[in-house]
C-alpha positions as CSV (number, residue, x, y, z in Angstrom):
1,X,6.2,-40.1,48.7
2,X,6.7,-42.9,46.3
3,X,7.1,-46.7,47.7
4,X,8.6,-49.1,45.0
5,X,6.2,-52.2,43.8
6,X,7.3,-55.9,44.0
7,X,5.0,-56.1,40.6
8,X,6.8,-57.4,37.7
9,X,7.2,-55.0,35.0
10,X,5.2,-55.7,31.9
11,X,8.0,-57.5,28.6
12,X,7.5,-53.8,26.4
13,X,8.5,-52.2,29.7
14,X,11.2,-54.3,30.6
15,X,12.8,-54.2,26.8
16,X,12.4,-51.0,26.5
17,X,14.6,-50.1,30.0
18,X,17.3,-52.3,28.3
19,X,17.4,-50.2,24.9
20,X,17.4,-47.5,27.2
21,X,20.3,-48.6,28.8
22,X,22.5,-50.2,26.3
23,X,21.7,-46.6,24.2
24,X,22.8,-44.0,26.9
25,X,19.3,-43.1,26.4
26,X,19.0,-43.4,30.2
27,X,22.2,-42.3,32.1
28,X,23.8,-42.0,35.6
29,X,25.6,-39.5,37.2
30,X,25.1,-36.0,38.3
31,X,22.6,-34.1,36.0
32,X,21.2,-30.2,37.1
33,X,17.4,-29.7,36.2
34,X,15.6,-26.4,35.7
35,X,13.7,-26.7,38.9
36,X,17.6,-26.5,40.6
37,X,17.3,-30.3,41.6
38,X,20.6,-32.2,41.2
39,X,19.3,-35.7,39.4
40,X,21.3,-38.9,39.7
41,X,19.6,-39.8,36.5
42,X,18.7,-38.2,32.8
43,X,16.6,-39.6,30.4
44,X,16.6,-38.0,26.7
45,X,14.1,-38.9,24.7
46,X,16.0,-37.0,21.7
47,X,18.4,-40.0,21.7
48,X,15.9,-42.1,20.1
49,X,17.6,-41.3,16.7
50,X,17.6,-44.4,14.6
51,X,15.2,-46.1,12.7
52,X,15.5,-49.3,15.5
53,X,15.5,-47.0,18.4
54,X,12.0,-45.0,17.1
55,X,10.7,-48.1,16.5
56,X,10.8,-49.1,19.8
57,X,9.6,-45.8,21.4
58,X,6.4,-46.1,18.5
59,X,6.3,-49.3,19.6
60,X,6.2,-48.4,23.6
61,X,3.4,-45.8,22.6
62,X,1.3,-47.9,20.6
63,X,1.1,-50.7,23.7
64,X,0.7,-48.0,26.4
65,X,-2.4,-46.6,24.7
66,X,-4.0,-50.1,23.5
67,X,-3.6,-51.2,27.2
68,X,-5.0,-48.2,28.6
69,X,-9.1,-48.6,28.6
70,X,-9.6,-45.0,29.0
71,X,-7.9,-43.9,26.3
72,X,-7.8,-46.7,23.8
73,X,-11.3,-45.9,22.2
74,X,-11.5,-42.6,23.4
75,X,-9.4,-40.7,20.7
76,X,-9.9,-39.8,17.1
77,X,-6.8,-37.9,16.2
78,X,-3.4,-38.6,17.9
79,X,-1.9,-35.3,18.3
80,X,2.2,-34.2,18.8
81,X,3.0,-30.7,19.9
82,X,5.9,-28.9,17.9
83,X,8.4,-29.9,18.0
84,X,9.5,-32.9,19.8
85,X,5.7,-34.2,19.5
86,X,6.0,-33.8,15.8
87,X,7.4,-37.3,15.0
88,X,6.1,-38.9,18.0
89,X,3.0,-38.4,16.7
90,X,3.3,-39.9,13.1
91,X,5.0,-42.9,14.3
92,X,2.7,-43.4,17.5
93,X,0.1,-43.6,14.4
94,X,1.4,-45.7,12.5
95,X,2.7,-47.9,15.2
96,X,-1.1,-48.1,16.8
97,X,-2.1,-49.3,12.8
98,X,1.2,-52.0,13.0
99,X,-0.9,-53.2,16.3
100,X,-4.2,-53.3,15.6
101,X,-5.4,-52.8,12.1
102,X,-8.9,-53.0,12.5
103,X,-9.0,-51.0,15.6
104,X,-6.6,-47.9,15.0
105,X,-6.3,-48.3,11.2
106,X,-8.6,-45.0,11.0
107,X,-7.1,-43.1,13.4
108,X,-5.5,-39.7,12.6
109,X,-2.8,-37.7,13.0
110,X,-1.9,-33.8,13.3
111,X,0.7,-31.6,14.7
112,X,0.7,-27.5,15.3
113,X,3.2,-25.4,13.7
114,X,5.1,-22.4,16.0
115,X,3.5,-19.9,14.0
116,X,0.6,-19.0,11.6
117,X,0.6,-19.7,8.0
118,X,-0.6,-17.4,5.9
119,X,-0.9,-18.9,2.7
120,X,-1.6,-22.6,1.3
121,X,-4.0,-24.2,3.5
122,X,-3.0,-21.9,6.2
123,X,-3.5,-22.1,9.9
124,X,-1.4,-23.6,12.7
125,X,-2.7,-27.2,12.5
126,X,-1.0,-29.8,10.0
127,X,-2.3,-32.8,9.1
128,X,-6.4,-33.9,10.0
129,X,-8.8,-31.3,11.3
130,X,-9.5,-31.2,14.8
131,X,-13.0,-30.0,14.8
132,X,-15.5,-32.0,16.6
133,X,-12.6,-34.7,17.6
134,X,-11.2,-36.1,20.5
135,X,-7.8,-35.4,20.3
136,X,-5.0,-37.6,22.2
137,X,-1.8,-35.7,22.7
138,X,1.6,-37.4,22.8
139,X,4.8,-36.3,23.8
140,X,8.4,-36.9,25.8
141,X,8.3,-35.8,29.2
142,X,5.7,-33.1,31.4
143,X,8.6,-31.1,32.8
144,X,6.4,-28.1,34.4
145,X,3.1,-28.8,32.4
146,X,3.3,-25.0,30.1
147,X,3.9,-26.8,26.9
148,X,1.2,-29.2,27.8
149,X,-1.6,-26.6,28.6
150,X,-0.6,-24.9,25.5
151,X,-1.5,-27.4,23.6
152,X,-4.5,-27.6,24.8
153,X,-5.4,-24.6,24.1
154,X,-4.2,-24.8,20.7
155,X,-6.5,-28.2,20.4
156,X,-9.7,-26.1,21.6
157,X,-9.0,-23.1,19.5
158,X,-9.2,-25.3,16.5
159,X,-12.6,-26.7,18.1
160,X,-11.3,-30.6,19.5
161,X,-11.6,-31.5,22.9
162,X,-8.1,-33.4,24.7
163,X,-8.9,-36.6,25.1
164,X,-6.1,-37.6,27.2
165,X,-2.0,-37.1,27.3
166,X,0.8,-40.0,27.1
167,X,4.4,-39.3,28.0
168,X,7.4,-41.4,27.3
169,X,8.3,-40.7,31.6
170,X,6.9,-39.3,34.2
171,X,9.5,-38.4,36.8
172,X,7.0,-38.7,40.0
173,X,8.4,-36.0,41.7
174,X,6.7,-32.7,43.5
175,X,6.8,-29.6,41.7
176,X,8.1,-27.9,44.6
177,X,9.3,-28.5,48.2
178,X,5.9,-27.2,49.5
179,X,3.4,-29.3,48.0
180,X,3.2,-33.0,47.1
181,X,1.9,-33.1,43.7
182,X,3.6,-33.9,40.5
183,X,3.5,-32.3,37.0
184,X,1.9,-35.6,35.8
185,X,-0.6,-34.9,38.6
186,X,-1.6,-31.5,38.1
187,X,-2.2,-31.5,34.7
188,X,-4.6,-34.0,35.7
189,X,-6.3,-32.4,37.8
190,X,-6.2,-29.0,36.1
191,X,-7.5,-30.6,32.8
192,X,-9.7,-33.5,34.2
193,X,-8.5,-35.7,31.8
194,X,-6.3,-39.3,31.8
195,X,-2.3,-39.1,31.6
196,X,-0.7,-42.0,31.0
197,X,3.4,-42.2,31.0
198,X,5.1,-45.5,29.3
199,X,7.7,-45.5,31.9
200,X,8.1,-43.9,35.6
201,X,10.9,-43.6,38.2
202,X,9.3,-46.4,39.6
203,X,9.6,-48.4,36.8
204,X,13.3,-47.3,36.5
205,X,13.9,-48.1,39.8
206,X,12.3,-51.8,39.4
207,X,14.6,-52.2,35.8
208,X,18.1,-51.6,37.5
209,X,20.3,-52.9,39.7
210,X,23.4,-51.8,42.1
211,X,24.3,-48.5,43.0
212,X,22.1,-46.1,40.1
213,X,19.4,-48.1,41.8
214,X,20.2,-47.4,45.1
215,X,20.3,-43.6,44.2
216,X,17.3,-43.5,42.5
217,X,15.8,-44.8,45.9
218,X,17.5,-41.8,48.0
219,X,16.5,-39.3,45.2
220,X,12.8,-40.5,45.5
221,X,12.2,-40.4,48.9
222,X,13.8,-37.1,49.0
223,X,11.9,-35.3,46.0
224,X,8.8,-38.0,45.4
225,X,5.0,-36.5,44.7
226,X,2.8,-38.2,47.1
227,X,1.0,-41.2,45.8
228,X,-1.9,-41.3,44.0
229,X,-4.9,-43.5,45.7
């Protein structure tokens, strides 16, 4: 399982647990997942809704990846999967630009649509081609790691190779009460490829204080993936 870190959380990580915070973005209480887990915490990603709040999250993305040697100048196209990817993608760009001119300033964006289009330019993919690229996928959260392997898929079909995956949280908890390994961590290892997330429950756990802390804890050492060497 999990043990917490006495490492001091870096500033974007720290300001961004305080947005979350003062926004409701992250809330306590008693929240029922799909995997039939009761959660003493809930992060929604869809509450970043204003122009301040996606700012920050852009903001979050855009440091995550520059600090992050195996993806930083491994990518060509930044890529969100419909739909919650869509935006997160655009503004991850354009963030990644507002941080480093010279270095992401001709990196490229695209997103798939749910279905086919049959006329205009056509296809599934919107935005720059994926042929021949290394494509870096963003998005909120690997819940299961479906919507993440399609998108893959989509990414080969259209002939790109993943480059990696960043995630706005990664949960660190076991798929299932048998095995040990997160979403995060079988994607990884399904796909052979980095995945990065901007905030974990450890970090959430080192950001609070009191009691939601204190539950966090129990709900970790009850449900945590195993750590990662």
């Amino acid at each position: 399982m999990s043990t917490s870190t006495s490492t001091p959380l870096p500033a974007f990580k720290t300001s961004l647990i305080s947005t979350c915070l003062t926004h409701k973005i992250l809330r306590f209480g008693s929240f029922s997942l799909k995997s039939g887990r009761t959660s003493p915490y809930f992060f929604q990603a869809g509450a970043f809704n204003t122009a301040s709040l996606l700012s920050t999250l852009a903001a979050s993305y855009a440091a995550t990846i520059a600090a992050t040697p195996l993806l930083a100048d491994s990518f060509d196209v930044v890529f969100g999967p419909a739909y919650k990817g869509i935006p997160l993608a655009s503004v991850t760009t354009t963030a990644l630009y507002s941080l480093d001119a010279d270095r992401f300033g001709g990196r490229e964006y695209a997103f798939n649509r749910k279905e086919a289009k049959d006329h205009g330019e056509g296809g599934v993919i919107v935005g720059a081609s994926l042929a021949g690229k290394r494509v870096l996928i963003v998005d909120d959260v690997i819940t299961a790691g479906t919507a993440i392997r399609e998108a893959a898929a989509i990414i080969e079909n259209a002939g790109g190779s993943v480059a990696g995956i960043v995630v706005a949280l990664d949960r660190q908890e076991r798929l299932s009460e048998a095995g040990g390994e997160s979403a995060i961590q079988s994607v990884k290892r399904e796909l052979g490829i980095p995945v990065v997330a901007i905030l974990t429950l450890g970090d959430l756990i080192a950001g609070v204080q009191g009691e939601e802390k204190v539950e966090m804890e129990r709900y970790r050492e009850r449900y945590g993936a195993l750590v990662e060497e």
